[in-house]
N, C-alpha and C positions, 0 to 999 in steps of 0.2 A: 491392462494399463494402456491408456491413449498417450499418444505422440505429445502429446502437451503436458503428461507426466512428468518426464525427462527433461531438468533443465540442463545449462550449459555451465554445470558444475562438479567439480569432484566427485558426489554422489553419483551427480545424471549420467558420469563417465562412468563410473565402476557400474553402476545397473545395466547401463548398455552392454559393456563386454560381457556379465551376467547372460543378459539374457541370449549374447550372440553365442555364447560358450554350452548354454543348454538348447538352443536351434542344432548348433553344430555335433554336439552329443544324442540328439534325438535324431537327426539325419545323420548317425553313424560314420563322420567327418573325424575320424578317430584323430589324426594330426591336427588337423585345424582346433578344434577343440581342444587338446592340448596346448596348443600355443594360445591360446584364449586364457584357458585356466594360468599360465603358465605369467602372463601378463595381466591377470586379476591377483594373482598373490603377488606379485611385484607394487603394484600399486597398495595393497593392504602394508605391506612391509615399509612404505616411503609414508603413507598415512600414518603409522605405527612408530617410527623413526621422528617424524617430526612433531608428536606427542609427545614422546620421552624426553627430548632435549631442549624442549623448553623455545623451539626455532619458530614454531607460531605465532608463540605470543610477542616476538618482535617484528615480526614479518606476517601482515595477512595475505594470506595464497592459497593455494588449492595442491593438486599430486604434482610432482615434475617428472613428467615422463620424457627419457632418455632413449 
């Protein structure tokens, strides 16, 4: 995947941490990778969250990361 894969969207967010989450598990970064993973299911969970209640479809937007 080239750098111009990756936009500067919800998706482009979650694939980047993706991929930084299996860099840091292949370089044996055991915490850092954790805290990757740790902040890609937070984001699946606010994606998932703002599917169920219907909060998209009155508002367009992307993840809100806190």
């Amino acid at each position: 995947m080239g750098d111009d894969e990756v936009l500067a969207t919800s998706n482009g967010f979650i694939q980047c941490l993706r991929m930084l989450a299996e860099e840091a598990s292949i370089l044996r970064l055991d915490q850092t990778s954790a805290a990757l993973q740790r902040a890609l299911d937070t984001c699946h969970l606010e994606v998932a969250a703002g599917r169920s209640d219907g909060f998209t479809e009155r508002m367009q937007g992307g993840l809100a990361i806190h």
